[in-house]
C-alpha positions in Angstrom: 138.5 -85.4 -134.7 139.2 -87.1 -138.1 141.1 -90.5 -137.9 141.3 -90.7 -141.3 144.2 -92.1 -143.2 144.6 -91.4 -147.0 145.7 -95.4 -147.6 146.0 -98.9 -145.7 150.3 -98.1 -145.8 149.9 -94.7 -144.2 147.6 -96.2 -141.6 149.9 -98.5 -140.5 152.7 -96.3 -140.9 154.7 -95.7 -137.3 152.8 -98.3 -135.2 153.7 -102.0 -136.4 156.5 -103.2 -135.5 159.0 -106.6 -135.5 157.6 -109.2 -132.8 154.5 -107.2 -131.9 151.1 -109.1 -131.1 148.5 -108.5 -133.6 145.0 -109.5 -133.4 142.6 -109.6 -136.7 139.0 -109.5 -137.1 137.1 -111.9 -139.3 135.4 -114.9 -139.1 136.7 -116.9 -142.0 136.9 -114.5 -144.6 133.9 -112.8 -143.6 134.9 -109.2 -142.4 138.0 -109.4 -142.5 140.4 -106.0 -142.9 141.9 -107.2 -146.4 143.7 -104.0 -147.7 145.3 -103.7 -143.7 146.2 -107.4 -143.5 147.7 -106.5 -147.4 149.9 -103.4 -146.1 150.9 -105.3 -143.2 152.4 -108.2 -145.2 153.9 -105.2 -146.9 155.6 -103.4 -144.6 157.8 -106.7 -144.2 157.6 -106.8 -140.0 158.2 -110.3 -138.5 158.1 -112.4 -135.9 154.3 -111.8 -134.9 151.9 -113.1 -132.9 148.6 -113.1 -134.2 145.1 -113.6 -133.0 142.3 -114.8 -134.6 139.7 -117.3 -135.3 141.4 -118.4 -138.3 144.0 -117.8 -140.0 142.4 -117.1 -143.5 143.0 -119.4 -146.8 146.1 -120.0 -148.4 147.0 -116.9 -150.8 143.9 -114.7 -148.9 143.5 -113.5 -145.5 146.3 -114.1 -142.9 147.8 -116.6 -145.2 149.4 -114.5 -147.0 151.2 -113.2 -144.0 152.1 -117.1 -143.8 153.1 -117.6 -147.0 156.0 -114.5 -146.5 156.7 -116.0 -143.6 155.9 -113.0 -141.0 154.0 -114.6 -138.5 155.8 -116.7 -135.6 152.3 -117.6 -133.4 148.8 -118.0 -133.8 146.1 -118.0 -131.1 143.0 -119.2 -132.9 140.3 -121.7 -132.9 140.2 -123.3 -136.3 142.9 -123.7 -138.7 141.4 -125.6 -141.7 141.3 -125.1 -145.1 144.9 -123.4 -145.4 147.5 -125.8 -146.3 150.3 -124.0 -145.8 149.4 -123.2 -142.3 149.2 -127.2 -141.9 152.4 -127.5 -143.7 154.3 -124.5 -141.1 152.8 -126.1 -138.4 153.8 -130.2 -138.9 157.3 -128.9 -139.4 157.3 -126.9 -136.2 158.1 -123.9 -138.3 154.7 -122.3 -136.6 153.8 -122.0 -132.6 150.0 -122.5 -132.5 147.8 -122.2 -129.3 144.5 -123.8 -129.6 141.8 -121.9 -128.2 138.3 -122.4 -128.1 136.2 -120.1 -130.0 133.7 -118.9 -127.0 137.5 -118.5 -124.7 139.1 -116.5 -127.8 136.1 -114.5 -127.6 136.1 -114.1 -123.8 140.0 -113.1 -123.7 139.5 -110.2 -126.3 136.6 -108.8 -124.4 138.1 -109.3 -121.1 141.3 -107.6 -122.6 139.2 -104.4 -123.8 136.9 -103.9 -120.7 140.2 -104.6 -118.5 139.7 -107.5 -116.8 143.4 -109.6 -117.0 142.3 -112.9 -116.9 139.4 -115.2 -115.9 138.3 -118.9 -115.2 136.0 -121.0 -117.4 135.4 -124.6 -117.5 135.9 -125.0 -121.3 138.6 -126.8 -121.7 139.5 -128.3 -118.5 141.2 -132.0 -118.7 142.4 -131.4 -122.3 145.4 -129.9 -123.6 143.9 -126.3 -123.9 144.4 -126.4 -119.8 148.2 -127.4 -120.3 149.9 -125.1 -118.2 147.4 -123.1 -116.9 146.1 -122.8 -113.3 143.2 -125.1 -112.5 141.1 -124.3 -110.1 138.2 -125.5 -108.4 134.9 -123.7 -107.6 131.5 -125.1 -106.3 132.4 -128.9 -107.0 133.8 -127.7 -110.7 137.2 -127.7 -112.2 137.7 -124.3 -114.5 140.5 -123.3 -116.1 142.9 -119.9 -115.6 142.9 -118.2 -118.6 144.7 -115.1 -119.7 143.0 -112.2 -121.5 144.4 -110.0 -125.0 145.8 -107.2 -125.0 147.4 -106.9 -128.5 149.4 -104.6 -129.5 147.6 -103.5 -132.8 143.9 -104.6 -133.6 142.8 -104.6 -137.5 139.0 -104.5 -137.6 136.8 -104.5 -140.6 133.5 -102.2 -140.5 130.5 -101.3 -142.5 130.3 -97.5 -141.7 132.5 -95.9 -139.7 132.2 -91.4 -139.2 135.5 -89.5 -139.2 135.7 -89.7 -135.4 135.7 -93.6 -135.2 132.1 -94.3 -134.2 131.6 -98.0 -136.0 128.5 -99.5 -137.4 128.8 -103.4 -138.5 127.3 -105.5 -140.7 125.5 -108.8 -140.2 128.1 -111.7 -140.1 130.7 -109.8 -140.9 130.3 -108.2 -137.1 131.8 -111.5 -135.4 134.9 -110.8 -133.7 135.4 -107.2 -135.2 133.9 -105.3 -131.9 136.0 -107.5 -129.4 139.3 -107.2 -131.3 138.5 -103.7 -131.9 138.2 -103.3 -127.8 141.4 -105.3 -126.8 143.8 -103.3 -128.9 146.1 -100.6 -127.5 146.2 -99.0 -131.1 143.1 -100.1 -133.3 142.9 -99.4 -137.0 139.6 -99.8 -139.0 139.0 -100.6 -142.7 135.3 -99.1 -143.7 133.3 -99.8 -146.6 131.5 -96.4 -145.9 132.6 -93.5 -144.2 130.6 -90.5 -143.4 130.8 -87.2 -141.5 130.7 -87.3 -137.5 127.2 -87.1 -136.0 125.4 -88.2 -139.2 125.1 -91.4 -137.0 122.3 -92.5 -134.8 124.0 -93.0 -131.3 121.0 -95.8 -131.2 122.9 -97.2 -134.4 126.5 -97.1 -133.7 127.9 -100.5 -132.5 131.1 -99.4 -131.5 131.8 -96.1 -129.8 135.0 -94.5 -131.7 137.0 -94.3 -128.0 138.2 -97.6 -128.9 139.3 -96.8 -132.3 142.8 -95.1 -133.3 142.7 -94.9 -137.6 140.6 -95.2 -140.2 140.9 -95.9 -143.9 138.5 -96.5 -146.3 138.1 -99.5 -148.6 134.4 -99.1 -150.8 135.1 -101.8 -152.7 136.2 -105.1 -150.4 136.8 -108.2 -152.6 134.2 -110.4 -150.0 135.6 -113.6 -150.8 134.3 -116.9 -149.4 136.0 -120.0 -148.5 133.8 -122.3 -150.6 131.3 -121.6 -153.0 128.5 -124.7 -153.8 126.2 -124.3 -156.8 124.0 -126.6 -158.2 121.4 -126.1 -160.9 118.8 -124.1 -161.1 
């Protein structure tokens, strides 16, 4: 089967949608699915929800789906270094859930291997358990939390064959696998593609069950956040 698409557009074409949950891979800006997050602020849909550790830089990332304005909610764990995401927020022009990163984690995998919610101790007595069920077990207070099942997933790979099967990279594997898992449709951005079953099955990180399209980006900008030089 080849889930191949011929651009980021035409990957996205049919399945995002006005108020739709979205959840993004990256950590930072490492791995993150630039030309998808790109197409999406192009397509112009609004009102989202989206999940993810961050929520890029301003001008890079998922601020730039912030700066045009299309996103209505986050769900992440850190949300520094993007001013305009401090700006929507202060002006209650952005919801924002705070999540901690191990429980953002947790509710993606939970969300792919099916499980609907769980309890974890993280976060009890502080606002993260506002609202939530509270419950004790063994002596210890743990916290009822809900798991992801997006809508869309955007994922950024190293190698990916034309059937889906996904090999990451180092850092940039983060929280590609688990966003990859919780989405009922997932599209990929690859730095390589190759033919199906040139992979080792020893090598492949993600099985391509989980993944819906593909489209291919060889040359990914890999920005960073900060860059600190000093003399040789």
């Amino acid at each position: 089967m080849n889930k191949v698409f011929g651009s980021a557009r035409e990957a996205l074409e049919g399945i995002v949608a006005d108020g739709q949950t979205i959840a993004v891979g990256g950590f930072g800006l490492c791995g993150i699915p630039e030309l998808l997050i790109q197409a999406l602020r192009d397509s112009g849909v609004k009102n989202l929800t989206c999940i993810s550790n961050n929520a890029g830089v301003d001008g890079v990332g998922l601020g730039l789906l912030l700066e045009s304005r299309q996103i209505r909610k986050m769900f992440a764990s850190y949300v520094g270094e993007n001013k305009e995401f401090a700006r929507q927020y202060l002006n209650n022009e952005l919801e924002l859930e705070f999540t901690p990163q191990g429980t953002l984690a947790e509710k993606l995998r939970a969300g792919g291997a099916g499980i609907p919610a769980f309890y974890t101790a993280t976060g009890v007595g502080t606002v993260v358990a506002d609202g939530k069920e509270v419950r004790e077990f063994d002596g210890r207070q743990y916290v009822l939390e809900r798991s992801f099942t997006p809508d869309v997933s955007l994922v950024h790979a190293h190698t990916a064959d034309r059937s889906g099967n996904l090999v990451f990279r180092r850092t940039a594997r983060n929280f590609n696998p688990d966003v990859a898992m919780a989405g009922k449709i997932t599209v990929v951005e690859v730095e390589n593609l190759v033919d199906t079953g040139s992979l080792d099955p020893d090598d492949i990180h993600l099985p391509g069950i989980f993944v819906h399209r593909i489209v291919h980006n060889p040359n990914p900008s890999k920005q960073i956040e900060k860059r600190t030089t000093r003399p040789a």
